[in-house]
Each structure stands twice: as structure tokens, then as C-alpha cells.
C-alpha positions as CSV (number, residue, x, y, z in Angstrom):
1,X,226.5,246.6,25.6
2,X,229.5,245.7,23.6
3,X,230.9,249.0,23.1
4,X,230.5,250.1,27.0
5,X,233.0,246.6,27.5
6,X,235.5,247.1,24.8
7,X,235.9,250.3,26.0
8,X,237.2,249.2,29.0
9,X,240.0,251.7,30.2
10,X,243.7,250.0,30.2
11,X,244.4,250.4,33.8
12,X,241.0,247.8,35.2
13,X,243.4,245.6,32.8
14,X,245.9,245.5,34.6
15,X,246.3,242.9,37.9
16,X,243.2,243.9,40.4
17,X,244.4,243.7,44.0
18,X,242.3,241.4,46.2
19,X,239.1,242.4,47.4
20,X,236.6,241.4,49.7
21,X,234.4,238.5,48.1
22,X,230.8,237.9,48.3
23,X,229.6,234.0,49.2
24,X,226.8,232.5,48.4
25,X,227.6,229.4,50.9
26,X,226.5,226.9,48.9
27,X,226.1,223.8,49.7
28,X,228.9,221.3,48.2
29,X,227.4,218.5,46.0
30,X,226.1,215.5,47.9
31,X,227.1,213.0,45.0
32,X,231.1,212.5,45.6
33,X,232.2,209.6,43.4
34,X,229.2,207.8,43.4
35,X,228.8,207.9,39.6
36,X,232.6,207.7,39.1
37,X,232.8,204.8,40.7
38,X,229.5,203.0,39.5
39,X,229.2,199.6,38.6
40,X,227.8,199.0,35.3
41,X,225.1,195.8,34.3
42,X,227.1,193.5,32.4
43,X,223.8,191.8,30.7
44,X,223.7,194.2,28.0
45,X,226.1,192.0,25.5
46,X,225.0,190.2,22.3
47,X,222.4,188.0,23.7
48,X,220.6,190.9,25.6
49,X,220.5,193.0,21.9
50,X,219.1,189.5,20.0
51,X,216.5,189.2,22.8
52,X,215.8,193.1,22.9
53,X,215.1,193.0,19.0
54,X,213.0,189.9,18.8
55,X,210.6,191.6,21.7
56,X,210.8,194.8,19.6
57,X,209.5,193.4,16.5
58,X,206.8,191.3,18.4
59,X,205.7,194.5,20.1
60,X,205.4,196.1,16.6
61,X,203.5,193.6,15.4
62,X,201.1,193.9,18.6
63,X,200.7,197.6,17.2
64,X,200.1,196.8,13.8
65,X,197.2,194.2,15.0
66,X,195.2,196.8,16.6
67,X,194.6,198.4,13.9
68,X,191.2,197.0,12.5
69,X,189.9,197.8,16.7
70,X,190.2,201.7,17.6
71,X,189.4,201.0,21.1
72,X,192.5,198.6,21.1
73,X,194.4,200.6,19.0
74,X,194.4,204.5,20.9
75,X,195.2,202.3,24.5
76,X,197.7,200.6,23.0
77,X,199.5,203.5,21.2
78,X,198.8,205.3,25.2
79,X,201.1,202.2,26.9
80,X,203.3,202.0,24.6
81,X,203.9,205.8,25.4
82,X,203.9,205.7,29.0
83,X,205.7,202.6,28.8
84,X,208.6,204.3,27.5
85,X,209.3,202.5,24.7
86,X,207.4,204.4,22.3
87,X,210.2,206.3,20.5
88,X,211.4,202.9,19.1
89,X,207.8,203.2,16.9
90,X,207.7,206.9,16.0
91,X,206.7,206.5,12.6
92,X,204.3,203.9,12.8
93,X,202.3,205.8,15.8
94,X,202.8,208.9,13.8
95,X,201.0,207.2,10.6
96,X,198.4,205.9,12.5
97,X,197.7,209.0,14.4
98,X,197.5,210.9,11.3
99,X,195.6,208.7,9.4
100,X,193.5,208.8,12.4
101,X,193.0,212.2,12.8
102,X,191.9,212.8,8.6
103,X,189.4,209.9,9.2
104,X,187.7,211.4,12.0
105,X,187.9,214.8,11.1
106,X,185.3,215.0,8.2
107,X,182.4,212.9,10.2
108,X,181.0,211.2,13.1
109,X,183.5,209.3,15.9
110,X,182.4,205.7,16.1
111,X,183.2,205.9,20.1
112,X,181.2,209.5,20.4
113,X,179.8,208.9,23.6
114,X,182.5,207.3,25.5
115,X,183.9,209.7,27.9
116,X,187.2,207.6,28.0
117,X,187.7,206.8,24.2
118,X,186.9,210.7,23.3
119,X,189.2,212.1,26.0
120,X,192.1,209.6,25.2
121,X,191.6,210.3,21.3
122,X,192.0,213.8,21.6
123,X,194.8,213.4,23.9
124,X,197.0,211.5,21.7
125,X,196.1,213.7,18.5
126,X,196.9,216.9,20.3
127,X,200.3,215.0,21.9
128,X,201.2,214.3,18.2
129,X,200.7,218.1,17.2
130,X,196.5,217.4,15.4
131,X,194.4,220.3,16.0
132,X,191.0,218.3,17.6
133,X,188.7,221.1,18.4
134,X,187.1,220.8,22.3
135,X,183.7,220.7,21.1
136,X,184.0,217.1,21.4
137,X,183.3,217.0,25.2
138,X,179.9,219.4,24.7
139,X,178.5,215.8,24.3
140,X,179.0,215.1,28.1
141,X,176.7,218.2,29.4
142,X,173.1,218.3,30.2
143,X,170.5,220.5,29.4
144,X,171.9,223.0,31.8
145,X,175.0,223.6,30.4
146,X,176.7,221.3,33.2
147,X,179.1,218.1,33.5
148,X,176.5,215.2,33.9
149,X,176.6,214.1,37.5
150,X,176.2,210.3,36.7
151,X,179.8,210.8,34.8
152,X,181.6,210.5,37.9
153,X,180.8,206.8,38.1
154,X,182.8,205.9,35.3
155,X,186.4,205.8,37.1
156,X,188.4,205.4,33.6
157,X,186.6,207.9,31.9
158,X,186.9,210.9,34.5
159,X,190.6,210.2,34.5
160,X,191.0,210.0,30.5
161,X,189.1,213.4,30.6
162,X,191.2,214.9,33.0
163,X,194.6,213.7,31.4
164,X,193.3,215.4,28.3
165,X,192.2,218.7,29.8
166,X,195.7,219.1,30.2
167,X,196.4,220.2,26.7
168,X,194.2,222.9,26.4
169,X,195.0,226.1,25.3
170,X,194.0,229.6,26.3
171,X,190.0,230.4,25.4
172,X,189.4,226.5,25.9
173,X,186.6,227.4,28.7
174,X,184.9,224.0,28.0
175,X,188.1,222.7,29.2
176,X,188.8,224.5,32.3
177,X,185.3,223.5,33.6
178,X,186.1,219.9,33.0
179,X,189.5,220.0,34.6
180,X,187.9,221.3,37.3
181,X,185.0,218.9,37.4
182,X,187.6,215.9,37.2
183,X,189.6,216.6,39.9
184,X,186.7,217.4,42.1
185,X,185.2,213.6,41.5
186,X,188.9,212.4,41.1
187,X,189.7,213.5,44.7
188,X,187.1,212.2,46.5
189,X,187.5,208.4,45.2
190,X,188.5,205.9,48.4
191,X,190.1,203.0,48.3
192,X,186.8,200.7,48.1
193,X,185.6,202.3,44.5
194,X,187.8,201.0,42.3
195,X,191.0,198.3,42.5
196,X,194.3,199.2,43.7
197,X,196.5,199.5,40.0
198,X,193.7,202.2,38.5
199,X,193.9,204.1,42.5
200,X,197.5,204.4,42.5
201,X,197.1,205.6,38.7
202,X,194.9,207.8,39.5
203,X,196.9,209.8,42.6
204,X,199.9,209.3,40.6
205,X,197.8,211.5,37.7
206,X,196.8,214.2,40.5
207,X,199.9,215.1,41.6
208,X,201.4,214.6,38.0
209,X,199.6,214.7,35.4
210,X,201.4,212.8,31.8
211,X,201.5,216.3,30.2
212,X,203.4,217.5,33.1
213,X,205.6,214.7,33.6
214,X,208.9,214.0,32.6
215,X,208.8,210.9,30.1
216,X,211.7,208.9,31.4
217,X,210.4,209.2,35.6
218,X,206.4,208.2,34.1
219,X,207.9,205.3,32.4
220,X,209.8,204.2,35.6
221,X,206.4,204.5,37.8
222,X,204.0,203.5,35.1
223,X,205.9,200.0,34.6
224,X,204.9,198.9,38.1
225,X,201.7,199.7,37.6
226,X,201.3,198.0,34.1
227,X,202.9,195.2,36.1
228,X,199.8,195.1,38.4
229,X,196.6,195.2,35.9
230,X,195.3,192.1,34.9
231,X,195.2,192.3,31.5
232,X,198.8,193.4,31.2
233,X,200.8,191.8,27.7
234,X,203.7,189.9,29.4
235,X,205.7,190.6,26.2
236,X,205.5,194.3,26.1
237,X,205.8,194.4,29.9
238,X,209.2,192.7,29.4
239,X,210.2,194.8,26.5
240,X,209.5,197.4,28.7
241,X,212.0,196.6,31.8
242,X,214.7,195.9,29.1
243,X,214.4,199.0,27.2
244,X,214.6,200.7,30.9
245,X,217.5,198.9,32.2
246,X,218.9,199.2,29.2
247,X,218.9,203.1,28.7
248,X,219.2,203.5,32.6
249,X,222.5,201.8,32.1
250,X,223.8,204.3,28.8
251,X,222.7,207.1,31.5
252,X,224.7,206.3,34.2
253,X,227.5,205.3,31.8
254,X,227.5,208.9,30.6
255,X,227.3,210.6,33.8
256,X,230.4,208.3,34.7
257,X,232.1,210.1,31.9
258,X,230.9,213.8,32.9
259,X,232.0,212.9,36.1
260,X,235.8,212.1,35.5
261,X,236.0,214.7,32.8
262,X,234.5,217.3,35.7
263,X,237.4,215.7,38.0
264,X,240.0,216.0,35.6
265,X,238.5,220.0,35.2
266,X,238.3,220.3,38.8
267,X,236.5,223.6,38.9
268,X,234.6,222.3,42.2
269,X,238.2,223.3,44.0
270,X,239.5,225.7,41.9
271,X,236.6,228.0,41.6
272,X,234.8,226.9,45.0
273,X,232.6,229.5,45.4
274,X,230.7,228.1,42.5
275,X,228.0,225.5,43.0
276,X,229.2,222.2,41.9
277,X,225.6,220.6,40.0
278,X,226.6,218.3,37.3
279,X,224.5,215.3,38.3
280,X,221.7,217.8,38.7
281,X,222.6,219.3,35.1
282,X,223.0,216.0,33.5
283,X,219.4,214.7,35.0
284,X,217.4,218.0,34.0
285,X,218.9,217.6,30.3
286,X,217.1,213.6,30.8
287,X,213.7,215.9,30.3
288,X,215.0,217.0,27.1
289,X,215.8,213.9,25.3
290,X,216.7,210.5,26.9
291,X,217.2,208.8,23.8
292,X,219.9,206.7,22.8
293,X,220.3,208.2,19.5
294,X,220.5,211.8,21.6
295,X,223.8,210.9,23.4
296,X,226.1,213.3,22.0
297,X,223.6,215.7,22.4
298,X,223.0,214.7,26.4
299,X,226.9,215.4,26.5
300,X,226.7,218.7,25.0
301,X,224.1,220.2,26.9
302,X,225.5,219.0,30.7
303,X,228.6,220.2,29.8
304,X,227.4,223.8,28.2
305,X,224.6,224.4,31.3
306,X,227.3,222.9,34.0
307,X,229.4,225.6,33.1
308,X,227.1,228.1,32.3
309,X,226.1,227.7,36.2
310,X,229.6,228.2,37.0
311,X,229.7,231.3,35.0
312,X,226.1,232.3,36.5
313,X,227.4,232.1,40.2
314,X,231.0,234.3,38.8
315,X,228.6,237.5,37.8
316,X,226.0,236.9,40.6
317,X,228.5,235.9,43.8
318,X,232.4,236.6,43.2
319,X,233.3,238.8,40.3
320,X,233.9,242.1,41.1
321,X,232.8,244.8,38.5
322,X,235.9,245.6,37.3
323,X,236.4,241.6,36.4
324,X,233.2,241.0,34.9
325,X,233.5,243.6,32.4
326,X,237.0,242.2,31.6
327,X,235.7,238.7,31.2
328,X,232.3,239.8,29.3
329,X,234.3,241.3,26.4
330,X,236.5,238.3,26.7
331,X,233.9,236.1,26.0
332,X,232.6,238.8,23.5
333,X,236.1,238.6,21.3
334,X,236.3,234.5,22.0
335,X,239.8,233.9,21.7
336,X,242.5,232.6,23.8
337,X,244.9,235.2,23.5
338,X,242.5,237.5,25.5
339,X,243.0,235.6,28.2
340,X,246.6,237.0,29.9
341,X,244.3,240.3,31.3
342,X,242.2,238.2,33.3
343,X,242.4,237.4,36.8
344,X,243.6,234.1,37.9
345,X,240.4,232.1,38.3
346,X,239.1,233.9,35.1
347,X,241.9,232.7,33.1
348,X,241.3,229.1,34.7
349,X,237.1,229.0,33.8
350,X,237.9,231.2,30.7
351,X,240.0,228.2,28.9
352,X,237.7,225.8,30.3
353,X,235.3,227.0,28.6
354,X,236.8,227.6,25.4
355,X,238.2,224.0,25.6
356,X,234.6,222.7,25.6
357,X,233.0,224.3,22.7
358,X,236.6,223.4,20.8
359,X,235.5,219.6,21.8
360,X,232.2,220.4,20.3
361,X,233.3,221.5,17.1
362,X,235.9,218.9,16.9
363,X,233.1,216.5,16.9
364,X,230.4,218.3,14.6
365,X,233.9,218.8,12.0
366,X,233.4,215.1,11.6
367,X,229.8,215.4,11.0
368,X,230.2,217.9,8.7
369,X,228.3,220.4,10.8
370,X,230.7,222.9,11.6
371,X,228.8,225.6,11.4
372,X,226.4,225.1,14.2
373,X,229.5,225.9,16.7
374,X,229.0,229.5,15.7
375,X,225.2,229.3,16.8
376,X,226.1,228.3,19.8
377,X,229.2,230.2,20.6
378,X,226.5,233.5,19.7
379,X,224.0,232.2,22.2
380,X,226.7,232.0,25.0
381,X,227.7,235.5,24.4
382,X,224.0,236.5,24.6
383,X,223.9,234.5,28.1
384,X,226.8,236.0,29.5
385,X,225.7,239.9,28.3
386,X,222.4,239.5,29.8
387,X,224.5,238.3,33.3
388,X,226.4,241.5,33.0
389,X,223.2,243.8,32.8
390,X,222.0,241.9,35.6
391,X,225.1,242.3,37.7
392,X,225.6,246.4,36.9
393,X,221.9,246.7,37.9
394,X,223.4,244.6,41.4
395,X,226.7,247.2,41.5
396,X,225.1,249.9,41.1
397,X,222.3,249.5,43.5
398,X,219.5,249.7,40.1
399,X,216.0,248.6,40.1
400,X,215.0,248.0,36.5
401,X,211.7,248.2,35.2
402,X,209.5,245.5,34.7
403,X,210.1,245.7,30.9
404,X,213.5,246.5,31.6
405,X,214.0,243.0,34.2
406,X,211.8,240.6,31.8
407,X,214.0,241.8,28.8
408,X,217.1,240.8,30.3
409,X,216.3,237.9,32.5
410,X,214.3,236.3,29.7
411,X,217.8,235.8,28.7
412,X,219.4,234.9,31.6
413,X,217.0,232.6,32.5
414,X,219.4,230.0,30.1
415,X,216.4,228.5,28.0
416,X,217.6,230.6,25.4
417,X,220.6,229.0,25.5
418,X,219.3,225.5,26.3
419,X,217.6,225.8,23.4
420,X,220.3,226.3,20.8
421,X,222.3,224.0,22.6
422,X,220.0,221.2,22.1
423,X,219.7,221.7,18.4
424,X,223.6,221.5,18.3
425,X,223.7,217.4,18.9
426,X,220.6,216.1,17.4
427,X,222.0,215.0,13.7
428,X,220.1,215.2,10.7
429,X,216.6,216.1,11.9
430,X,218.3,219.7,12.9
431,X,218.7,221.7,9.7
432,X,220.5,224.9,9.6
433,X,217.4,226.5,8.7
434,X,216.1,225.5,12.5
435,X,219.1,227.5,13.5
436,X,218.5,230.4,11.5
437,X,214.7,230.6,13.0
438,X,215.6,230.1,16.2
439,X,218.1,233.2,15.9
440,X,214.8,235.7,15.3
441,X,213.6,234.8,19.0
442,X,210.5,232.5,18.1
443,X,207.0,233.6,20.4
444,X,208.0,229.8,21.4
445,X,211.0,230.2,23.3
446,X,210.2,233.2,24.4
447,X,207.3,231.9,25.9
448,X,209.0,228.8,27.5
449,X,211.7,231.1,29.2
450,X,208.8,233.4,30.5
451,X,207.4,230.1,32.1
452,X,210.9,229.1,33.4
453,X,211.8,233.0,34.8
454,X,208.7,233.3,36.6
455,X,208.9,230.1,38.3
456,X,212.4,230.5,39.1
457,X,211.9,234.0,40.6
458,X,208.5,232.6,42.5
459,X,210.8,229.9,44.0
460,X,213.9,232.2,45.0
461,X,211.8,234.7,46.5
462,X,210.2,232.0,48.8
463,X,213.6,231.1,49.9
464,X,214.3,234.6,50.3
465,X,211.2,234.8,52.3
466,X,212.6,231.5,54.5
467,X,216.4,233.4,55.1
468,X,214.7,236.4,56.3
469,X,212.3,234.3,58.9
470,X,215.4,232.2,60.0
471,X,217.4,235.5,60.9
472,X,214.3,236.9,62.8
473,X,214.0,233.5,64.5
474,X,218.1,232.6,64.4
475,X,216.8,229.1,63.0
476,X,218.4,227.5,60.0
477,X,216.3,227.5,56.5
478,X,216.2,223.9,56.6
479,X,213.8,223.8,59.8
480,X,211.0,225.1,57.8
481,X,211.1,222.4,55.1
């Protein structure tokens, strides 16, 4: 790949004469200045962080009393989670899970035969990485090898199991049976079997189940409905709302930011064939860490995958051959005095570019961590050579393999990427040694960008599918939604 772009012959370096551009016709973004020009909550000042500590410490001591109850003590640890607030106790849910898990592990549960307590325990222990063999749930069959009918009556318990079916893994057959036991029973519960908080809990779970969902949009809904059950603690409900409005407000703050600094960039008009998605960048890098202590690392990642989906719509829509195998080895060599071959919008999203990661590393210099900009300036070159496989296969009218497509778009699919960017910005608990693994391709990643390829590809092809039915019908797209 590398030596096919160096190679480049001297005269494609030299000024390209316009050509005829492809468009994609996106659609511009629908945000405008909203962010920009967002008013921020002025109650998070001295007061708010004396109030927001004395809540926190109550809370932990909440945690800490459960401890001689294991009923009280796994449904706590479970709000606390889906509350949102649980990454303020790491380490104490993390002892207790662990010393949970090497207590029950040689001997007898004390909750063995309660459908709820068993499926919520081995929930939590496989959330918190403890192995908790399925076996567990062989209690809850008859004679013939089947789910007990009489199971379905307990509401809680049938919605416990299914949460936890959700972290099977492959083999599990125990486990598919039950998922698919659950959601039969789950389904078919009306409004007069059980009270309005657990039945909104419980559709909620159906469409979007906790291991599906993304921890920051759970929280949101599952404070309203914490709000509604009886027995709700009005001090960690509270604690709750603050913590929310709280990092809600460092959000929007930050997207304010990434929103000026886009501005100032102006790549929507200078490169306007690209789509302009930072608000929906910033909000998919929310599902990778919405922590406070994960700001930098929020910044990092919009900015890298902002412009990363600049680049993508460059090789897929509006470079021309002869330009995207200037601008690959450009990226290849990373230095600024490549840039005088380049065409004129190249030259423009080219120091862009290079003006980001050199913020980057002006930051990590400070941290002393230097040397993850070279981790991340590798996996950007890997991103943009996979692009340029993909577009020569477009150019020259190729159709790859299905070893050949999967080897390449695995790449291009930007978890890769992703990946090493999000190590770059999460301080100490990141050692260089994480970097170094990552570099071999872990089965991990791989497997995650298989998950995010295929998905992407299913949904593109429908919309494929919907252009092609709008021509045959000279209907817009949109009707069909």
C-alpha cells in the first residue's frame, strides 16, 4: 500500500484541473448555534459542590449498611448503577462484588430459589467481569426439562431473569431458552397485573434491555421511574438529579466548546460536501465514557471521529483518484511540508488535521505522555489506507472478496481507531502497555468492529434499498419512514 502511493509519478503532483464531482447531498446539520449559544445552569457554584458531597457521603454510607442484608445489598448496588451515580463508588461496589463472588462461589447461595435474587446476582457479577456459571438457573425447570409455568407470576423475577440473560455468551443454551421464555410472559403483561413504575420498567427493558443501553440515556429514564416506586430513598433520588444536572451541564459546556472551535475551523463551508456531524460525534463518544474525570478524553475523541468523517466522505464522495493517492501518502509521511502538492481543499483539511493531533500532544507533553501521540497518529494512517483500498476498489469498478471486503472495512469501520483514541485521554489507568496490546489487533476489537461493520452495512443497504424504491416510485426517501 505504501509503496504503490509514494510512488506516485511527478506529474499527478502537479495542479489537477477541475473535474466533475460526485455529491453525496447530504443533509446540512440541523443544530445551527444551538449549543454555541446555550445557556449554562448557574447553580453549580460552591454551595451546589458542599450539598453534592454531603449527599455523596450519605449515599455511601447507605451502601455500606447493606452489607450485613444480600437481598438489600445486590438492589442497591443495581440503583445505584442505573441511577447513574455509580462511578462515584467504583471501588466499594467492586470490593463488595468480589468479595461476593469468592463467597458464593465455593457453596450454597442463601437466595437459591429466588428467581429475582439469582438472576440479579449473576447479572451484577458478570457486569463486573466474575465468571458465574448458568447452571444457576437449572433450579427454575421441571422435571421435563422446561421453564416452570407458575414462574411467570412473579413479575420481578421474570424481568431480573431476562435482564440477565442478556450477558450470555455463545454455548449458553440454558440461557437462550430463558430469554426466550421471558419475553414471551414479559409481553403479554397488561396494565392490571402489576403497578404502573414496574410496567413502564418493564417495556422500557423490552425495547432496551440495561446491557444494551447506553448508561447516561438509562440513568435519564430510570430516575423518573425511581421517582415513582414507593419505596424510593429520597436522598439517593436527590443525589441522583444533582449528579445529572450536574454532568448534563459539563456536557453541553463541552459541546459549546467543540462548537466554536468547529466555527472558527469552518470545514462545514469550506469543504461542504462533507457531512457536518459534530453534535452527533460528540453524543456517540457520551456511550464511551461520560465521566467527569474523562473530559479531555470526550474532547479528543469528537474531535479525531469529526474529522475522520470529514476525511471518510473526501475518499468516498469528492476526491478524485489522482488526489486521494496524493493525500494518502501525505498522511503516510505526516508532515506539513507535504502539503504544497495538494489540492486546495486538501491543503485546507490536511493542516486541520495536523493542527488537532499537534493540540493533542501539546496537552499529553504536559502529562508527560507524549508518546501516545504516535499510537494514535499510526492508527489514523491505518484508517485513511484502508479508505484508499476501499475507494480503488470504487475507481476501478472492483468487487473484493468477502475476505478481501471484511479485511479492509474492519478497518474502515473506525472502531479501530476509536479505540486507540480512547485510550489516548484516560490518564493513569492507560498504561503504555495497553497501547502496545492494542497494536497486535486483540480478538476484542476485532470482534467489536465486526459487530459495528455489519450493522453499518445492514443499515446502508436498507437505505439503498429505500433510494432505489423512491426512483421507481419518484417519491422522496423520507416517505417511507
Amino acid at each position: 500500500m505504501s509503496s504503490h502511493v509514494s510512488a506516485a509519478p511527478n506529474s499527478i503532483r502537479k495542479a489537477i484541473p477541475d473535474v466533475t464531482r460526485r455529491s453525496a447531498n447530504f443533509h446540512p446539520s440541523i443544530w445551527g448555534d444551538y449549543f454555541a449559544c446555550h445557556t449554562f445552569n448557574s447553580m453549580f457554584d460552591d454551595h451546589f459542590e458542599q450539598e453534592f458531597i454531603r449527599l455523596k457521603e450519605e449515599v455511601k454510607e447507605m451502601l455500606y449498611a447493606t452489607t450485613n442484608k444480600l437481598s438489600q445489598q445486590l438492589n442497591f448496588i443495581d440503583v445505584i448503577q442505573r441511577l447513574g451515580v455509580s462511578y462515584l463508588f467504583e471501588s466499594e461496589i467492586d470490593e463488595m462484588l468480589r468479595d461476593l463472588y469468592y463467597q458464593g462461589s465455593g457453596g450454597a447461595y442463601v437466595h437459591d430459589h429466588d428467581l429475582q435474587m439469582v438472576s440479579l446476582r449473576f447479572r451484577l457479577l458478570r457486569q463486573q467481569g466474575h465468571y458465574v456459571s448458568c447452571d444457576v438457573f437449572k433450579k427454575f425447570k421441571d422435571t421435563e426439562g422446561n421453564f416452570k409455568v407458575c414462574l411467570a407470576n412473579d413479575i420481578q423475577g421474570m424481568l431480573s431473569l431476562y435482564e440477565a440473560v442478556h450477558l450470555r455468551v455463545h454455548g449458553e443454551d440454558i440461557l437462550e431458552e430463558a430469554l426466550t421464555f421471558a419475553t414471551t410472559h414479559l409481553k403479554s403483561i397488561t396494565t392490571d397485573m402489576c403497578p404502573p413504575p414496574l410496567l413502564v420498567k418493564l417495556r422500557y427493558a423490552l425495547d432496551q434491555p440495561i446491557h444494551k443501553d447506553l448508561p447516561w440515556l438509562g440513568a435519564k429514564h430510570y430516575i423518573s421511574i425511581y421517582e415513582q416506586e414507593a419505596s424510593h430513598s429520597e436522598v439517593l433520588l436527590k443525589f441522583a438529579k444533582l449528579n445529572f444536572n450536574f454532568l448534563q451541564n459539563m456536557h453541553q459546556k463541552e459541546l459549546a466548546d467543540m462548537t466554536m472551535w468547529w466555527k472558527k475551523v469552518d470545514l462545514s463551508n469550506k469543504l461542504p460536501f462533507a457531512r457536518d456531524r459534530l453534535v452527533e460525534c460528540y453524543f456517540w463518544i457520551l456511550g464511551v465514557c461520560f465521566e467527569p474525570q474523562y473530559s479531555f478524553a470526550r474532547i479528543i475523541m469528537t474531535k479525531v471521529i469529526a474529522m475522520t468523517s470529514v476525511m471518510d466522505d473526501v475518499y468516498d464522495v469528492y476526491g478524485t483518484m489522482e488526489e486521494l493517492v496524493l493525500f494518502t501518502d501525505a498522511i503516510e509521511r505526516w508532515d506539513i511540508s507535504n502539503i504544497d502538492h495538494l489540492p486546495e481543499y486538501m491543503k485546507f483539511f490536511y493542516k486541520q488535521l495536523l493542527d488537532v493531533y499537534k493540540e493533542i500532544e501539546t496537552e499529553l507533553a504536559e502529562q508527560g505522555r507524549s508518546y501516545r501521540v504516535d499510537y494514535a497518529k499510526e492508527a489514523m494512517k491505518k484508517q485513511v489506507q484502508a479508505y484508499f483500498v476501499e475507494a480503488r476498489w470504487l475507481h476501478e469498478n472492483y468487487m473484493p472478496t468477502m475476505d478481501e471486503y471484511m479485511r479492509i472495512s474492519l478497518i474502515s469501520s473506525g472502531y479501530p481507531l476509536l479505540t486507540c483514541i480512547s485510550f489516548v485521554g484516560m490518564g493513569d489507568i492507560v498504561t503504555k502497555d495497553a497501547f502496545e496490546r492494542l497494536n497486535k489487533d486483540p480478538k476484542i476489537v476485532k470482534a467489536a468492529s465486526l459487530i459495528a461493520r455489519l450493522m453499518d452495512d445492514i443499515v446502508s443497504h436498507k437505505v439503498c434499498v429505500l433510494c432505489f424504491l423512491s426512483n421507481i416510485l419518484d417519491r422522496s426517501p423520507t416517505n417511507f419512514y
